[in-house]
N, C-alpha and C positions, 0 to 999 in steps of 0.2 A: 504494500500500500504506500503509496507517495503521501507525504506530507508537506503542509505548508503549514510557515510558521504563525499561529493564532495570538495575535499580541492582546487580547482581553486575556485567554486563559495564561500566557505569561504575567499579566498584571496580578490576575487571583493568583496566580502559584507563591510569587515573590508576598504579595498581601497574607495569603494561608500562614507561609514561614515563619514571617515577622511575626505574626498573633501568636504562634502558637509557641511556647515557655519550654517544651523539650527542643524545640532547636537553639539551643542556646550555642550549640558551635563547643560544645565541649562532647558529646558524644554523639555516634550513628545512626539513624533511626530510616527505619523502611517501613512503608505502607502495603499494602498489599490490594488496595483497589483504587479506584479514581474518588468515590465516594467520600473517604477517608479523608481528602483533599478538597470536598466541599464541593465536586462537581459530577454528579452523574449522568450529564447528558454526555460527559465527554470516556470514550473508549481509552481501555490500558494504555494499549499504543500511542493515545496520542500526549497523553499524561507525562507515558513515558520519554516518547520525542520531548516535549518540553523541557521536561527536568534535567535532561542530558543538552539537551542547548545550553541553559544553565549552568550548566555545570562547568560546561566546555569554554560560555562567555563567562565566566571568571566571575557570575554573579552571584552563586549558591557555591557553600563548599558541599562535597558530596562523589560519590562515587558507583559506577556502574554496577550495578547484579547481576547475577545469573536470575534473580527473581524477578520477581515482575515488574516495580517501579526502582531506580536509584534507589540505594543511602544517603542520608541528605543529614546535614551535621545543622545549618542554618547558611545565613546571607552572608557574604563578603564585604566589605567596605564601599565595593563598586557595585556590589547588588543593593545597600542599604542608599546609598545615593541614587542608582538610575529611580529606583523605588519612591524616593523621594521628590523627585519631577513630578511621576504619574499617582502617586496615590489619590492627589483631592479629587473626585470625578467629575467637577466642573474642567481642570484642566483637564485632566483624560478626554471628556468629551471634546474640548477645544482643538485638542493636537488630532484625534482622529477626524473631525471635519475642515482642519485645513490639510491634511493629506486630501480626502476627500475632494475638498474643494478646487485642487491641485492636481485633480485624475492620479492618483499615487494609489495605486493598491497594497504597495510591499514600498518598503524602507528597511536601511541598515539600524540594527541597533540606536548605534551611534548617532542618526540620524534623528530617529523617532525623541534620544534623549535629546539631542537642541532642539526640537521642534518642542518639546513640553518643556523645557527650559525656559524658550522664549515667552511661551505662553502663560509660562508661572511668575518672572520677571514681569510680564503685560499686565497681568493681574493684579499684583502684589505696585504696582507704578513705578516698577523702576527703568530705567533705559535700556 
């Protein structure tokens, strides 16, 4: 199955981490369904592809199984900050409709974070 990458379920995943008190970044911990993570509409596979995006973008520490979703310890420095652009969901909603508005279906990471950068700057009144 192909995947592409779903930046709401990236937003919940990093969101899920941060709330939840055992990823504190001092020990391992594995889920075993997507549910566990607060989203049953969404399939293992694709829970799974996220969390390993994640992983790989340096924004969750965390580690591949043979089980069904990662080990995931908590956020990284650069996960606690991109997180920090996207969590209010007025900007969320802002950065997805100027992609939108811009015919942009996909954006780089990196991207998505100056685009909720600028928009949190825009908000907040600064330059």
């Amino acid at each position: 199955m192909k995947m592409r990458r779903d930046m709401d379920l990236i937003r919940g995943l990093l969101l899920f981490i941060e709330a939840d008190a055992k990823f504190d970044g001092t020990k391992l911990f594995a889920y075993e369904e997507p549910e566990q993570f607060g989203f049953s509409e969404k399939s293992i596979e694709e829970v799974k592809y996220h969390l390993k995006l994640l992983i790989s973008e340096g924004f969750v520490n965390g580690t591949d199984a043979e089980k069904a979703l990662p080990f995931i310890s908590g956020l990284t420095w650069n996960g606690h900050e991109f997180l920090d652009n996207i969590r209010d969901k007025t900007i969320w909603e802002r950065t997805k409709k100027r992609l939108d508005d811009l015919g942009l279906v996909s954006v780089s990471m990196n991207i998505l974070g100056e685009i909720a950068k600028a928009e949190l700057k825009k908000y907040i009144g600064l330059p």
